[in-house]
C-alpha positions as CSV (number, residue, x, y, z in Angstrom):
1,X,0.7,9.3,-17.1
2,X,-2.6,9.9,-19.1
3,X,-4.8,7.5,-17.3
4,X,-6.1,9.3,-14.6
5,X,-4.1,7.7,-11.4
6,X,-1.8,10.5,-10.9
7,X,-4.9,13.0,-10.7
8,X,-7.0,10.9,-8.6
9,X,-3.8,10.2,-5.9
10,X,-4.0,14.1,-5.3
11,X,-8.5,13.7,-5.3
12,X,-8.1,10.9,-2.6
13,X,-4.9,11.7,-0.5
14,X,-4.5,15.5,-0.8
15,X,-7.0,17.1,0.5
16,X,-4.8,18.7,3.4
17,X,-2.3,20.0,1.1
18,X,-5.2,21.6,-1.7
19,X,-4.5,24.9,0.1
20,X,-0.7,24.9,-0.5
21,X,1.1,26.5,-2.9
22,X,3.4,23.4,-3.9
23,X,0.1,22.0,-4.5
24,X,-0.2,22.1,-8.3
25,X,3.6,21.1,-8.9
26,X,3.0,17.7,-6.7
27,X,2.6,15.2,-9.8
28,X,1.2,12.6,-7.2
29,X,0.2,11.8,-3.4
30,X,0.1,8.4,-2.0
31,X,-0.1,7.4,1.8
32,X,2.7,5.7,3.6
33,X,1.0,3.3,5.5
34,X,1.8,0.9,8.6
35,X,0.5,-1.7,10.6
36,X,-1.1,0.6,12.6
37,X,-3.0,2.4,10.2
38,X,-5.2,-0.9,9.4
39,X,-6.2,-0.9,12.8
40,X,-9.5,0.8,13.8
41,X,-10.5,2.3,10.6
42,X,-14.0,2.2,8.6
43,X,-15.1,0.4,5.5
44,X,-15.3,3.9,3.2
45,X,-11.5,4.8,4.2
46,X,-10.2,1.0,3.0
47,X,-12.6,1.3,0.1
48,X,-11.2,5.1,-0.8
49,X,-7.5,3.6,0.0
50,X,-8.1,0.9,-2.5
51,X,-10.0,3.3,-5.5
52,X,-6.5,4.0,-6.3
53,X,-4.5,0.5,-5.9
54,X,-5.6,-3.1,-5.9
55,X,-2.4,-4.3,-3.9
56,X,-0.3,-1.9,-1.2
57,X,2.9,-2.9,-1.0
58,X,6.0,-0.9,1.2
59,X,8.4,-1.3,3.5
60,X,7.4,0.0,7.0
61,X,10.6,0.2,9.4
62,X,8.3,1.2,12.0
63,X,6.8,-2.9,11.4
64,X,9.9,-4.1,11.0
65,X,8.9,-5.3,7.6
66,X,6.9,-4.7,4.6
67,X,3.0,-4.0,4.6
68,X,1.3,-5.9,1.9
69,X,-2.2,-5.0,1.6
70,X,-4.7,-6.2,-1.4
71,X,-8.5,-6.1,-2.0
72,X,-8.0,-8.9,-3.9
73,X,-7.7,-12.1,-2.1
74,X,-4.5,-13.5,-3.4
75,X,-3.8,-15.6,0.1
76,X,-4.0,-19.2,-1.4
77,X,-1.5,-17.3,-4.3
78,X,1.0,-16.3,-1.4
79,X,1.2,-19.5,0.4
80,X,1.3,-21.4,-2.8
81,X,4.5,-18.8,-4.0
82,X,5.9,-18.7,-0.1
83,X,6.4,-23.1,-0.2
84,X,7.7,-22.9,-3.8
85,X,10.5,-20.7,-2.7
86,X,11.0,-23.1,0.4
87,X,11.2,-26.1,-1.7
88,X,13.5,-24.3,-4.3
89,X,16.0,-23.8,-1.1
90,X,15.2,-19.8,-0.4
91,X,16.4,-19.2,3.5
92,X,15.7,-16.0,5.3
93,X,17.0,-15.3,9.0
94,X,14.6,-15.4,11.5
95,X,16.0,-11.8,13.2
96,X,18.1,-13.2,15.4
């Protein structure tokens, strides 16, 4: 609560809402992102998106899924976790 985050969330994601009275009372703002939203944007709006986080992480019914976004490259990590939990027996339906 003291570090900071909760203040720069409002800097970096409320701009829009500065002017509204519920303003003040918000203790934090964070984006709900999808797919979509990584699609077509520039550098300095990732780079603003990720002052505040290192790793993005929700579920986006709109995907079908969960959005997991980093700007730390944790691929090798993933995989490495992901054939681990296929070895140990972990089965997830394939949607059908």
């Amino acid at each position: 609560m003291r570090d900071g985050f909760l203040a720069k969330s409002k800097e970096l994601f409320g701009a829009k809402f500065k002017d509204q009275v519920q303003f003040p009372g918000i203790p934090f703002i964070l984006p709900s992102l999808q797919a979509e939203d990584f699609f077509g944007r520039s550098q300095e709006e990732f780079d603003k998106w990720f002052q505040l986080f290192d790793v993005y992480v929700n579920e986006s019914p709109a995907d079908g899924g969960l959005i997991l976004a980093s700007k730390i490259d944790f691929e090798a990590d993933l995989i490495s976790l992901l054939e681990r939990m296929r070895s140990d027996g972990f089965l997830y339906p394939d949607g059908q």
